[in-house]
MIGUMI-996564 format. One record per residue (C-alpha): chain; x, y, z. Coordinates in steps of 0.2 Angstrom, whole numbers, m for minus. Layout:
N
<node chain="A" east="X" north="Y" up="Z"/>
...
***
This chain:
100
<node chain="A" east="116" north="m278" up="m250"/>
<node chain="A" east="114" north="m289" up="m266"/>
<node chain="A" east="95" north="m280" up="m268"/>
<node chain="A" east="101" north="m264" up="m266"/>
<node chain="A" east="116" north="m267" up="m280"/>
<node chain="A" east="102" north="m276" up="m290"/>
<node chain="A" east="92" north="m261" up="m291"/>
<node chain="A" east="104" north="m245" up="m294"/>
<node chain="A" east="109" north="m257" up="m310"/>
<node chain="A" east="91" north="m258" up="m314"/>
<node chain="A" east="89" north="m240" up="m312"/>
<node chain="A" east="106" north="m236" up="m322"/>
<node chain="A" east="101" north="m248" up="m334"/>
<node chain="A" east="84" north="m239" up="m338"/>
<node chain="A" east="91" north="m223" up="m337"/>
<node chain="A" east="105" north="m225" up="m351"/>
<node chain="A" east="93" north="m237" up="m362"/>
<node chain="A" east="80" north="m217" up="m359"/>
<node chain="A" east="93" north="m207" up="m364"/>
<node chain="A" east="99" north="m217" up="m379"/>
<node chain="A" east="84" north="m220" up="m385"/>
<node chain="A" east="79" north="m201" up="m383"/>
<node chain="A" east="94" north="m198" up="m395"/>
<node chain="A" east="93" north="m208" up="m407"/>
<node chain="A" east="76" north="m204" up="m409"/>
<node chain="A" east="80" north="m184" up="m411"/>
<node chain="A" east="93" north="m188" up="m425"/>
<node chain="A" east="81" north="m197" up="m435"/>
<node chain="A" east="67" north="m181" up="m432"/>
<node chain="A" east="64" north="m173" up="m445"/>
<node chain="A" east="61" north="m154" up="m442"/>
<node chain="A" east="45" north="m146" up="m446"/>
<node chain="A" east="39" north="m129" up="m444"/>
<node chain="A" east="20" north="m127" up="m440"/>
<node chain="A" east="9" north="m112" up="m440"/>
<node chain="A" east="m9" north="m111" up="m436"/>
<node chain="A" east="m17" north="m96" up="m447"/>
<node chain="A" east="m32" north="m90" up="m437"/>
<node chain="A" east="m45" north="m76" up="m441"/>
<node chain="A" east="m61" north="m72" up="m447"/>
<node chain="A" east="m69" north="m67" up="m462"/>
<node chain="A" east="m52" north="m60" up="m468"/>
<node chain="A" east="m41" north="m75" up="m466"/>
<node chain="A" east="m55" north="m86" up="m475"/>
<node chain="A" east="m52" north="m72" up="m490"/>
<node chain="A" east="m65" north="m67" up="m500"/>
<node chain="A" east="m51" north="m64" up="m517"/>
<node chain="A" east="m56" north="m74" up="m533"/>
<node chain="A" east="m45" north="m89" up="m535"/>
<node chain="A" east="m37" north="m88" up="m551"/>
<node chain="A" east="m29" north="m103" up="m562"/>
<node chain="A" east="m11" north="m98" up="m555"/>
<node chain="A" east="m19" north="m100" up="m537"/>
<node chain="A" east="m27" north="m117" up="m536"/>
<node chain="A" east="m13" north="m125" up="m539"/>
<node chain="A" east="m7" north="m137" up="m523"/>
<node chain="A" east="6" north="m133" up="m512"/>
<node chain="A" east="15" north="m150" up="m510"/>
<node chain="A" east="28" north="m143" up="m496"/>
<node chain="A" east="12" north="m138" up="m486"/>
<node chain="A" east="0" north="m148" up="m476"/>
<node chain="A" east="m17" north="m143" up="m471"/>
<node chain="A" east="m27" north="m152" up="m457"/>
<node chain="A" east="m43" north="m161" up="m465"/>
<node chain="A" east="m61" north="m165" up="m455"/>
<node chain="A" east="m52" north="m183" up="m451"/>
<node chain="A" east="m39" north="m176" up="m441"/>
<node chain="A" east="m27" north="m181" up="m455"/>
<node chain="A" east="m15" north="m168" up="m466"/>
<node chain="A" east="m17" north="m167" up="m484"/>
<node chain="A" east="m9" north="m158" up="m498"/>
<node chain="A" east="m15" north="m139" up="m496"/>
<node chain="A" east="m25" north="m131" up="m510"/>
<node chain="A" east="m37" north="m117" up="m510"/>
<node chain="A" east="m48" north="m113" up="m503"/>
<node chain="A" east="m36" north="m115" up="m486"/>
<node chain="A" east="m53" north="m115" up="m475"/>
<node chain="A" east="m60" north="m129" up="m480"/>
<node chain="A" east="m64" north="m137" up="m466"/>
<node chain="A" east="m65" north="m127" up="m455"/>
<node chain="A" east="m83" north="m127" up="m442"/>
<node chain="A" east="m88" north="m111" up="m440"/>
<node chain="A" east="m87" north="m104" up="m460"/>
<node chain="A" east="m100" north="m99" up="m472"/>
<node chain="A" east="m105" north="m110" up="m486"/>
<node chain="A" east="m90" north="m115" up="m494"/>
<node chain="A" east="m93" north="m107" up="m511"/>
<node chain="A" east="m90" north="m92" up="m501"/>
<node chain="A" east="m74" north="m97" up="m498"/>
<node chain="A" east="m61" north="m88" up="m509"/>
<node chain="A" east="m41" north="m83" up="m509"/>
<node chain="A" east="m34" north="m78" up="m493"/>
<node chain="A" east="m18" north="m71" up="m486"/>
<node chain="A" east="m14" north="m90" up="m481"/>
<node chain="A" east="m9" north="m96" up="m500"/>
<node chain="A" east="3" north="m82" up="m500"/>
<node chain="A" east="10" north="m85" up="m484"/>
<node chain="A" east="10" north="m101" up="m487"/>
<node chain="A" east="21" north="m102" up="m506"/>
<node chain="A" east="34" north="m91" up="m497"/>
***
């Protein structure tokens, strides 16, 4: 009897220690929004990047070849694998997406 007393208070003891933990960890979260821009030679923009235009966006993160996010600037596609040269690489419908 003592066992099985021993373990529901084992078991409701982990339980409550999950839940709290879950919540107090979903207070502290901040909330982002993520969006993955995909597409071919028109999402990689071939527009000239003007002085107004290469400027950073400091609110908006771009995922680098480390698998770390920096600050985005143009051009957005970078990094990514399958592009052209990247002096082809030129204003895309991302930046504007992305300042809004």
């Amino acid at each position: 009897m003592n066992s099985i007393k021993s373990l529901l208070m084992f078991v409701m003891f982990f339980s409550l220690s999950s839940i709290v933990s879950a919540q107090i960890h979903h207070k502290t979260d901040d909330k982002k929004k993520l969006f993955i821009l995909l597409g071919q030679s028109n999402m990689a923009g071939r527009a000239p990047i003007e002085k107004k235009d290469s400027l950073p966006l400091l609110m908006v993160k771009l995922l680098n070849d480390k698998g770390d996010f920096e600050v985005a600037e143009n051009p957005l596609n970078r990094y990514s694998n399958i592009r052209k040269k990247l002096s082809m690489q030129k204003l895309g419908p991302g930046y504007a997406f992305a300042k809004r």
